[in-house]
N, C-alpha and C positions, 0 to 999 in steps of 0.2 A: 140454816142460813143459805140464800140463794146467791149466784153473783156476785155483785158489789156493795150488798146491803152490810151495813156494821148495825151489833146489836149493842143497846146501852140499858142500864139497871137505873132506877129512876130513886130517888131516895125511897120511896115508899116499896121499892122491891119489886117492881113489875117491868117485867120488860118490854122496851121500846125498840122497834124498826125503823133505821133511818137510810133514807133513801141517800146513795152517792149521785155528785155530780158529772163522775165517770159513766159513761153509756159505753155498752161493746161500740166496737166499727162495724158500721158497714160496708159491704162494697155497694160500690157503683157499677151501673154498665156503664160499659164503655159505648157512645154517642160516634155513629159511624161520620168521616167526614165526608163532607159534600165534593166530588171532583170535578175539575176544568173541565169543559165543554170538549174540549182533545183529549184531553185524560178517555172522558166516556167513549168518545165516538174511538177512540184505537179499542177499547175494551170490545165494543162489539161489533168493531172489523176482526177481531179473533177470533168473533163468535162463542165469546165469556169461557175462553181458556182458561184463565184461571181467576179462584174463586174472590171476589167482591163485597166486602160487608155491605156496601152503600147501591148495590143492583139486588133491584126489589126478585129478578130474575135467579140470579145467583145466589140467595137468601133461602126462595123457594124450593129449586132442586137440590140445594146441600142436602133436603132432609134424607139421600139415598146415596150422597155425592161423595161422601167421605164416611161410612159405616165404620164400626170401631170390629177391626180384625186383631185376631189371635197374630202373635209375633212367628214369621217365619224360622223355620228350624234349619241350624248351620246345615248348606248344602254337603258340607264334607261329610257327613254321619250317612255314614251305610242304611239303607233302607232295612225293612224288618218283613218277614211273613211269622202272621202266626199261625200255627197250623194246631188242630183237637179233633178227639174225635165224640161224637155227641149222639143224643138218641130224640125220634120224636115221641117216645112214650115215657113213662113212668116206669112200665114192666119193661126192660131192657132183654129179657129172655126172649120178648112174640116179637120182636124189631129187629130190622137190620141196622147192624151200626151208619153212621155220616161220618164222611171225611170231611171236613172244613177248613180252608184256607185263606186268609184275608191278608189281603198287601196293607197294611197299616201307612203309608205313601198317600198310595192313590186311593185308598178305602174300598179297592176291587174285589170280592166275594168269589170262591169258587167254593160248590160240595155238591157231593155225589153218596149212593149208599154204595155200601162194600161190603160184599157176601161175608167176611170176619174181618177183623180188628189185626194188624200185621202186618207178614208180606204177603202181600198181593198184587198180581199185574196189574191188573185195572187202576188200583191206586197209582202202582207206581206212573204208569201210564197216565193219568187223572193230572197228577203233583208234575210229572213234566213237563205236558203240554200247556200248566196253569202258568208255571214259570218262563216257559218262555214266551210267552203272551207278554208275559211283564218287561222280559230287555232286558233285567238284570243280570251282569257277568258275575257279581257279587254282593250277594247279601246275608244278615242275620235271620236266624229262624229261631221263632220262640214258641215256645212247648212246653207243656207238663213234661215230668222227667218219665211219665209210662213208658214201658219196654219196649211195647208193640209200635208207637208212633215213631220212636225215636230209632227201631230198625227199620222201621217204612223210609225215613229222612235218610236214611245214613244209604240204602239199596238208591235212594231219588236222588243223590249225590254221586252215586258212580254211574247211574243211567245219562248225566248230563257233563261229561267233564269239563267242557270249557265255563261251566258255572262254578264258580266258587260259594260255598255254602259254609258260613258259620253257625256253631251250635249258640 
């Protein structure tokens, strides 16, 4: 049984579909209204500031005009880097490891190779200069719990002291 159909058994035992007088709703559009001849002409001494159902103009370029965006994240939330380290082969033994670093913010990228996985100047050196590129006096840092990253962050933590770095 679909909808609004009732079903009824006939004396002879077969059953009947009877159609309802109830139909869904529909909507309607809404029928943009016509404006005063002043209403128009301020509209485009603004130069179609703002948007018009009834300008054949303003109809056209919505289609770019108002795009449906992701909802802005509270400014008070501390920004994030995430930082890993990664390989471009399969055989991890013939490669040097990558250090990789992405401000999850501004979706800014930094990676470099690094003669081992650790401490190392060049990283720390790398992770510094990538931070303060970015401005931030304080931020989160998220990571695998591996050893070797997480003394690399903790040595790139006192290489910068007016940054404050959360784990």
């Amino acid at each position: 049984m679909v909808g609004n159909e009732k079903m009824e058994i006939s004396d002879d035992g077969a059953e009947e579909e009877e159609q309802s007088d109830e139909l869904a709703k529909t909507r309607s559009v809404k029928i943009p209204q016509e404006p005063s001849a002043k209403e128009r002409q301020r509209h485009e001494d603004t130069g179609h500031a703002q948007y018009r159902d009834w300008c054949p103009h303003c109809v056209y370029g919505r289609a770019t005009g108002q795009p449906h965006r992701r909802a802005q994240k509270d400014e008070s939330e501390l920004p994030m880097v995430a930082m890993d380290y990664g390989y471009m082969s399969k055989e991890q033994e013939k490669c040097l490891p990558m250090l990789v670093a992405r401000d999850l913010k501004t979706k800014c990228y930094a990676a470099t190779f690094v003669e081992n996985k650790g401490m190392n100047d060049y990283a720390v050196s790398f992770l510094v200069g990538f931070i303060r590129a970015l401005g931030y006096k304080r931020f989160e840092v998220q990571s695998d719990n591996e050893g070797a990253l997480l003394a690399l962050i903790k040595r790139v933590g006192q290489g910068i002291p007016d940054v404050e770095i959360l784990p």
